[in-house]
Backbone as numpy.savetxt, mean C-alpha at the origin, in Angstrom:
# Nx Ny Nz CAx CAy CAz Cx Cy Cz
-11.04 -12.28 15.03 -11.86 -11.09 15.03 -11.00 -9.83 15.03
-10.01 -10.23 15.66 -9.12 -8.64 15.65 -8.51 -8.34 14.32
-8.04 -9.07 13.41 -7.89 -9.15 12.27 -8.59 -8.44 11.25
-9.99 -8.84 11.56 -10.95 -8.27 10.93 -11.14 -6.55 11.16
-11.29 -6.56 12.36 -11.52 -4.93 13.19 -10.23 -3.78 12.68
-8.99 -4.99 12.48 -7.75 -3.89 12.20 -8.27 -3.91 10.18
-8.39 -4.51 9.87 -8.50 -4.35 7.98 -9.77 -3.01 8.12
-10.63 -3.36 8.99 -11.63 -2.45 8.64 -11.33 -1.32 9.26
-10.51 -0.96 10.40 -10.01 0.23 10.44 -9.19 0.88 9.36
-8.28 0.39 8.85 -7.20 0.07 7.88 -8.33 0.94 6.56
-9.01 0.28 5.75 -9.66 0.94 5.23 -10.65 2.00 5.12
-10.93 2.28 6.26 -12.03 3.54 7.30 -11.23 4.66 7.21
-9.47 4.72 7.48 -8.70 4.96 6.85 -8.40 6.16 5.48
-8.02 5.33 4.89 -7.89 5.09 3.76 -9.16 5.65 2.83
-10.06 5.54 2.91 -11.38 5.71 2.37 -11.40 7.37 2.77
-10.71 7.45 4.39 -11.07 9.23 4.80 -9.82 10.09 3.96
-8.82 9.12 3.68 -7.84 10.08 3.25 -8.32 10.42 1.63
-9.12 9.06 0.89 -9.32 9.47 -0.45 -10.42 10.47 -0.34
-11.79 10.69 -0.12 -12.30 11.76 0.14 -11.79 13.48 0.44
-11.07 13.38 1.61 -10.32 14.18 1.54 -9.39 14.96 0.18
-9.12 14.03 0.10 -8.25 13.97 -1.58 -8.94 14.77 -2.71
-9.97 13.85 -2.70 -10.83 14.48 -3.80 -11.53 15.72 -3.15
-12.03 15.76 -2.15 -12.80 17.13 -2.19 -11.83 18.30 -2.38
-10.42 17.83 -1.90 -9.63 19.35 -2.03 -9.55 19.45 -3.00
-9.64 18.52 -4.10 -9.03 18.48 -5.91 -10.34 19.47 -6.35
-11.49 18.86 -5.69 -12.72 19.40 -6.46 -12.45 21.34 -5.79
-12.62 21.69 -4.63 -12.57 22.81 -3.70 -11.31 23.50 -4.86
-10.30 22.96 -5.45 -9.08 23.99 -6.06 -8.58 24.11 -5.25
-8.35 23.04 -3.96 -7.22 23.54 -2.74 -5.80 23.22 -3.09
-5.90 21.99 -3.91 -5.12 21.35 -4.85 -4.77 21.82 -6.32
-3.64 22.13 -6.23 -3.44 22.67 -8.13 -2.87 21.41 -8.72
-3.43 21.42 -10.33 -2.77 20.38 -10.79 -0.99 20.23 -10.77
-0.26 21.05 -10.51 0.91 20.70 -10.63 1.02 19.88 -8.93
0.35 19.98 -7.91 0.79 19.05 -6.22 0.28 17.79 -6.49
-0.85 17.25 -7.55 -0.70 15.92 -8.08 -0.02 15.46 -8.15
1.24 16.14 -9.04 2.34 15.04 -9.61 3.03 14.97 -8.82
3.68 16.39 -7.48 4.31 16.41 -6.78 4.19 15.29 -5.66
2.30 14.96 -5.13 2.22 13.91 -4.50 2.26 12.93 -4.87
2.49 12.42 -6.16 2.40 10.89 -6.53 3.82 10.99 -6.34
4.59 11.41 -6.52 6.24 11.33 -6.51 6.70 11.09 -4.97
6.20 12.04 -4.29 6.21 11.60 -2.76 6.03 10.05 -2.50
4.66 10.11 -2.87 4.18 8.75 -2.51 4.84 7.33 -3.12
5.29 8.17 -4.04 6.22 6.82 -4.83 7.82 6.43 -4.55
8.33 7.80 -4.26 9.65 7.74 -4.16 10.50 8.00 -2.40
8.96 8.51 -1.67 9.38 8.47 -0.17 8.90 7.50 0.76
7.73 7.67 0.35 6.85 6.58 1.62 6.62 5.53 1.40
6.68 4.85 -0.08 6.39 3.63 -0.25 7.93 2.58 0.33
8.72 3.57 -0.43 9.98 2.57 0.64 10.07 2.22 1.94
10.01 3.96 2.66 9.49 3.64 4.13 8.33 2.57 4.43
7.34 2.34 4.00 6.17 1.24 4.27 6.90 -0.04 4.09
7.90 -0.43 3.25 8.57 -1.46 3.04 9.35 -1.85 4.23
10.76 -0.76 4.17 11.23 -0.95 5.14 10.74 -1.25 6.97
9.56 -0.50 7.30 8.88 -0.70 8.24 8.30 -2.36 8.25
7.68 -2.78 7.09 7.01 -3.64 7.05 8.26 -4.94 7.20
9.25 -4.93 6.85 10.68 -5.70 7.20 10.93 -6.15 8.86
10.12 -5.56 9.17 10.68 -5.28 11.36 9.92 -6.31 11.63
9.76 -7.78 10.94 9.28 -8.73 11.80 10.07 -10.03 12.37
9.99 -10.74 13.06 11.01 -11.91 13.25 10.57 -12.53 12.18
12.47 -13.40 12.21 11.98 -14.39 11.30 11.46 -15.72 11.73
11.09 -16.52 10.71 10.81 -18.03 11.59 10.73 -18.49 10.26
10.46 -19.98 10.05 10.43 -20.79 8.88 9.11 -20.65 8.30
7.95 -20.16 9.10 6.67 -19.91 8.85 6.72 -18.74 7.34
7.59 -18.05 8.23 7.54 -16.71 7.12 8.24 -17.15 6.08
9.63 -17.30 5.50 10.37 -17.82 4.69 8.94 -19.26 3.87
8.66 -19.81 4.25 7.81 -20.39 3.60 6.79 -19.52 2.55
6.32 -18.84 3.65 4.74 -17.58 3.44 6.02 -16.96 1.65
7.01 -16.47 2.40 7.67 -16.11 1.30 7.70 -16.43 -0.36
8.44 -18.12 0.05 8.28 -18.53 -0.96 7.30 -18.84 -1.94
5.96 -19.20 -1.16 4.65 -19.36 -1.65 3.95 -17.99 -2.76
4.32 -17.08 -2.09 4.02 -15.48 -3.12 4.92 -15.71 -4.12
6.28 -15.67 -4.24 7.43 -15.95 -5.42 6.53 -16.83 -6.04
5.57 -17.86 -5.40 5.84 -18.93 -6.86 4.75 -18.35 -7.46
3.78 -17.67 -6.50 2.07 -17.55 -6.97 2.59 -16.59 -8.31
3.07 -15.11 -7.65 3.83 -14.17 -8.41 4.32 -14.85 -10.02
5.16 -16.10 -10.01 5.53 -16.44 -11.22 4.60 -17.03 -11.90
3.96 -17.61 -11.55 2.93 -18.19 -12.08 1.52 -17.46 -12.51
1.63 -16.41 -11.77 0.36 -15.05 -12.24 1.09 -14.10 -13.61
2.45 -14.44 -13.94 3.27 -13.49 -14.23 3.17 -14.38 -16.06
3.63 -15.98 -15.79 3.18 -17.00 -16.43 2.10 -16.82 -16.99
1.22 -16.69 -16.54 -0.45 -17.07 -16.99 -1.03 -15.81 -17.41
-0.32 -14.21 -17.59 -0.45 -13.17 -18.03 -0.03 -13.24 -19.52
0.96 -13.62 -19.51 1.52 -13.87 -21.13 1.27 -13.97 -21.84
């Protein structure tokens, strides 16, 4: 259940920041040139940081497994795109 409660916070979220988003785009609080400026942010600052953060877990054989299982899904979604 907590699982559940954190995704749906997680997107409650997420959902307030896109609103936000858009109403300032619609309001002109936003000029089209801080678009590009924020996708660049978002691409070239914080997405690494989210990575690197997301790295801070122990390891165990559980994970290294979990690992390998995405690599293969990944090749095989990558496969079956072709």
């Amino acid at each position: 259940m907590l699982s559940i409660s954190t995704f749906v916070l997680a997107m409650i979220t997420l959902y307030i920041m896109a609103i936000i988003g858009f109403t300032a785009r619609k309001l002109r609080v936003v000029s089209e040139h801080a678009n590009h400026v924020i996708t660049q942010l978002m691409l070239n600052i914080t997405l690494p940081a989210l990575l690197l953060f997301s790295l801070q877990h122990t390891f165990s054989v559980e994970v290294l497994i979990d690992f390998f299982c995405i690599v293969i899904f990944a090749f095989f979604f990558l496969a079956v795109s072709v």
